[in-house]
C-alpha positions in Angstrom: 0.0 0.0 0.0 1.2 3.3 -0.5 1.3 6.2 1.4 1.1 9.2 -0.5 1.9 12.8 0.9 1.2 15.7 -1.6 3.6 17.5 -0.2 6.8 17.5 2.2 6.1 17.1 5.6 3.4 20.0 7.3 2.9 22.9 5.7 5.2 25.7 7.8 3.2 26.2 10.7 4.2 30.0 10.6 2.1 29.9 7.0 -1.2 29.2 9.3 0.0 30.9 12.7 2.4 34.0 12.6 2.8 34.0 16.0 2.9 30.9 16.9 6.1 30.6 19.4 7.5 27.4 21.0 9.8 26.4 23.2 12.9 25.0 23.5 13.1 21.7 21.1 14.5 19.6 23.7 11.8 20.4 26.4 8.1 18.0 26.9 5.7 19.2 24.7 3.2 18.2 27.8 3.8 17.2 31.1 1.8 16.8 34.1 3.6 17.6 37.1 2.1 16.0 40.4 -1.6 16.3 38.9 -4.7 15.6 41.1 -8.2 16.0 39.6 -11.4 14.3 40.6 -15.3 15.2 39.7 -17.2 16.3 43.0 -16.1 14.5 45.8 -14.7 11.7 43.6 -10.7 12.2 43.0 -9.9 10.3 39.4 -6.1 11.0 39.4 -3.7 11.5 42.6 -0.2 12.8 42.1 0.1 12.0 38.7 3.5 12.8 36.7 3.9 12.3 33.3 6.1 13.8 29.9 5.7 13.2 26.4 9.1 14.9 24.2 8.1 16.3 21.2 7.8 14.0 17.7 6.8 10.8 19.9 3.4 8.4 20.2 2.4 8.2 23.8 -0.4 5.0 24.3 -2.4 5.5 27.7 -3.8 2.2 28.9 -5.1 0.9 31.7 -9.2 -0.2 32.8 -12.2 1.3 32.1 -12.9 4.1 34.8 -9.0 4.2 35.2 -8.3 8.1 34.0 -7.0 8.0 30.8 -9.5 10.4 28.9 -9.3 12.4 32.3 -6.1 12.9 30.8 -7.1 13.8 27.5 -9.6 16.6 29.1 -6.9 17.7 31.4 -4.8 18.8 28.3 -7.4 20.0 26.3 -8.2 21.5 29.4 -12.0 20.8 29.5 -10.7 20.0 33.3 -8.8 21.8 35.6 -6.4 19.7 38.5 -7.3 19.9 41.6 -3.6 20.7 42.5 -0.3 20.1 40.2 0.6 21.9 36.4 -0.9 20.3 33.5 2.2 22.2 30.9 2.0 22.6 27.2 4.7 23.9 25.6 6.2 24.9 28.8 2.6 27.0 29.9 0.6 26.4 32.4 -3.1 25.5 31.1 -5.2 26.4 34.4 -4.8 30.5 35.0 -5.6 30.6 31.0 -8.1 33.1 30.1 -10.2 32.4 27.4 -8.7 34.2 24.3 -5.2 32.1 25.8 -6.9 29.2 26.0 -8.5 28.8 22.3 -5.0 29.8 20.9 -3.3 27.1 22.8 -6.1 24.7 21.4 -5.3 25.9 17.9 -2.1 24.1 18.5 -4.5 20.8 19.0 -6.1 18.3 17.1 -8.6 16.3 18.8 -10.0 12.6 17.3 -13.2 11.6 19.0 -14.1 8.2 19.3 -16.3 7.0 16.3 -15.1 10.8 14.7 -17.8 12.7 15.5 -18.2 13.7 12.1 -20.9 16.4 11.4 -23.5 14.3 9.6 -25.3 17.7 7.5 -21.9 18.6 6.2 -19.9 16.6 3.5 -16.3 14.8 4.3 -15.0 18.5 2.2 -16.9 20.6 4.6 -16.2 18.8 8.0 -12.4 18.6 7.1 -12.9 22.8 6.1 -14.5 23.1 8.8 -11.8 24.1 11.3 -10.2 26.3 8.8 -12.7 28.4 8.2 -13.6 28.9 12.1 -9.9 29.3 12.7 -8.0 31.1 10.1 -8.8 33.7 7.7 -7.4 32.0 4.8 -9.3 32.4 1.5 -11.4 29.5 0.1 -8.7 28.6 -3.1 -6.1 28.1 0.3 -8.8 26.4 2.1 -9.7 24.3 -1.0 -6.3 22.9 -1.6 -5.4 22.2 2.0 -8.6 19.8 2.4 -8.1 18.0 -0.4 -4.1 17.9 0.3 -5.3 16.6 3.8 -8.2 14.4 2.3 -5.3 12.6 0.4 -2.6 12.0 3.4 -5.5 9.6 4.5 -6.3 8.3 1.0 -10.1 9.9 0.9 -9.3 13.0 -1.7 -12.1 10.9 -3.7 -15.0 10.9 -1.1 -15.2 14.7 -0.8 -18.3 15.0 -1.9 -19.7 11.9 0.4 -21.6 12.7 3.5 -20.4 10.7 6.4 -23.6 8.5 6.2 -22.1 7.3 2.8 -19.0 6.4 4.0 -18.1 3.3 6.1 -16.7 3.6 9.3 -13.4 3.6 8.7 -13.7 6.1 6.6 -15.5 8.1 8.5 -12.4 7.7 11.4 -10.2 8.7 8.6 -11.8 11.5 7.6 -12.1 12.8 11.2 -8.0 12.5 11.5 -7.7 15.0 8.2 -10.2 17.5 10.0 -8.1 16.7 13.4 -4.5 17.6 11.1 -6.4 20.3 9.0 -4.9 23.4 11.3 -1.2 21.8 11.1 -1.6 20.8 15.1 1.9 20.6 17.2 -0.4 17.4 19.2 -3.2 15.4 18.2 -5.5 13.3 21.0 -7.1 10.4 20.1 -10.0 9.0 22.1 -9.9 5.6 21.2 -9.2 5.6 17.6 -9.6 1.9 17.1 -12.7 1.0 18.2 -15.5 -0.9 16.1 -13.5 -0.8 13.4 -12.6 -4.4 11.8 -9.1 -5.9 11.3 -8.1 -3.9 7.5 -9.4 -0.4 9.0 -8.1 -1.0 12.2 -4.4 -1.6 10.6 -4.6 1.4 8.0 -5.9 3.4 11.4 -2.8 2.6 13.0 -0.3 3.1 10.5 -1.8 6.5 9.4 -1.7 7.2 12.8 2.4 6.5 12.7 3.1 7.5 9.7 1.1 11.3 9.5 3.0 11.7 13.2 6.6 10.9 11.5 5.9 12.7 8.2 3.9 16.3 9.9 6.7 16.0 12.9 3.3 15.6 15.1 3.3 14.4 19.0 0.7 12.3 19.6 -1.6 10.7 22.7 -3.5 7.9 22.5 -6.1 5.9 24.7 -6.9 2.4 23.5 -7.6 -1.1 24.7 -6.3 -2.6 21.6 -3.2 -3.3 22.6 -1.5 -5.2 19.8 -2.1 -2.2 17.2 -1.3 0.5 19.8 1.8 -1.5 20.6 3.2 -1.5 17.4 2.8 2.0 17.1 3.8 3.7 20.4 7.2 5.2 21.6 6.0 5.4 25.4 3.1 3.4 27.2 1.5 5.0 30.3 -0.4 2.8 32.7 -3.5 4.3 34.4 -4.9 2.7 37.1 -6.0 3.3 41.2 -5.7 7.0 40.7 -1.6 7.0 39.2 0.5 6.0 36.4 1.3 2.9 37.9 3.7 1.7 34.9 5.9 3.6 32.1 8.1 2.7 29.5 8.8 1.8 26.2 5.8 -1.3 24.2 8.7 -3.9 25.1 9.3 -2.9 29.2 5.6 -3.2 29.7 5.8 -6.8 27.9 8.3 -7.5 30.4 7.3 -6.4 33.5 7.0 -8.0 37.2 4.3 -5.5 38.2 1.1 -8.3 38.7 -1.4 -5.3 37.2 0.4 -4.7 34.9 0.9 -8.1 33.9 -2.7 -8.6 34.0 -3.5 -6.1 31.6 -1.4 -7.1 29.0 -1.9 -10.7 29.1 -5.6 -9.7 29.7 -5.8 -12.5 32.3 -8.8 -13.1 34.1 -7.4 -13.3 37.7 -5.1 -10.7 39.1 -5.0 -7.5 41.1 -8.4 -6.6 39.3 -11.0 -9.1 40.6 -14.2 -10.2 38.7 -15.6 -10.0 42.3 -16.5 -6.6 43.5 -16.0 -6.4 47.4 -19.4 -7.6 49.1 -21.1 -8.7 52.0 -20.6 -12.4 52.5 -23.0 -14.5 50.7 -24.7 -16.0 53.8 -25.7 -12.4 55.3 -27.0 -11.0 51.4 -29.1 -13.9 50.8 -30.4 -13.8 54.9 -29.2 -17.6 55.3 -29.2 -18.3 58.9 -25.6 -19.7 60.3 
């Protein structure tokens, strides 16, 4: 299969963003530095530290309930910590105001789970969609960066679908052009892989890789499909009981001693996570008499 790019690597980010300034190369694009958040009463992360340099394919894993889009809304920050620095670029997200804010989420795409396509607008529209909110670029500009987009994920030909005439994967696809469409330093994806069957999942994956290697992109992902997210990621990130409770490269996490961790991966069915929830003896719920 090939992977065509119209182009060499992202357009210059300056073309889009004039005043776009980053930090130093060598610092985390993102870190979270001692990170507590919760909703109400209920604390969802405790402590949490975590980096992610720039260029690389971070994987968050971990159960259901565990924190990992917490994450994901922490950065995009839809959440702020309770206590700790959720960083971008070296800026602290919370004491943004809200002009701050939407120009630091410029700097963001954002895949949903299942794309989140806008079903009234055609795959051109939704994928110009985020141009023509953002920039003031004129519709010619606009024009040729879809369809330059539209062809990095091999769907330049179903412009004129609407998303109820494209299958699935498709529709996933098309919702990574409009999440590259404003040339994003990071992308987040919300579990990019799910319902999607073995061929989409694997062109998913790679496009995932190979847009992150050729647009010099940082990426985050959440996924429970572990084999394709695997082969993909730089770093994995464990979430579970409230902290990153594992980190490393696909390989470490294969290897490791750590019995949740172990669990996980080898998706065993006895472990640190029990298929029990704690209870009252049986004898006392059911009212047997000792």
């Amino acid at each position: 299969m090939a992977w065509c790019f119209p182009y060499h690597g992202a357009l210059p980010p300056a073309r889009l963003w004039p005043d776009r300034v980053t930090s130093s190369a060598s610092a985390p694009l993102i870190e979270l530095r001692n990170v507590s958040v919760g909703y109400g009463d209920r604390v969802i992360l405790n402590g949490v530290n975590l980096k992610l340099e720039r260029g690389k394919v971070l994987a968050l894993i971990g159960t259901s309930g565990g924190g990992k889009t917490t994450v994901l809304r922490l950065l995009g920050r839809q959440l702020r910590p309770l206590s700790g620095q959720v960083l971008f670029d070296g800026q602290d997200l919370a004491p943004l105001d809200l002009a701050g804010l939407y120009a630091v989420r410029r700097r963001m795409g954002m895949l949903f789970q299942f794309g989140a396509l806008f079903t009234d607008l055609t795959v051109f529209e939704n994928v110009a969609f985020p141009l023509r909110e953002h920039t003031d670029l004129p519709e010619a500009m606009i024009r040729d960066l879809v369809l330059m987009k539209l062809n990095a994920v091999g769907l330049r030909g179903a412009r004129d679908l609407l998303p109820s005439e494209v299958s699935g994967g498709m529709a996933r696809r098309v919702a990574l052009a409009r999440a590259i469409a404003l040339d994003p330093d990071l992308v987040l994806y919300d579990e990019p892989f799910a319902g999607l069957d073995p061929i989409s999942l694997g062109v998913a994956a790679r496009l995932i890789r190979d847009l992150n290697d050729a647009l010099g992109l940082t990426s985050v992902i959440v996924s429970h499909d572990l084999h394709e997210t695997f082969e993909i990621a730089d770093v994995v990130a464990m979430v579970a009981n409230g902290r990153v409770v594992a980190q490393g490269t696909p390989d470490e996490l294969r290897h490791s001693d750590d019995p949740l961790v172990r669990q996980f991966v080898g998706a065993q069915a006895d472990g640190p996570v029990r298929f029990h929830q704690p209870a009252k003896p049986v004898a006392e719920d059911f009212g047997v008499q000792p």
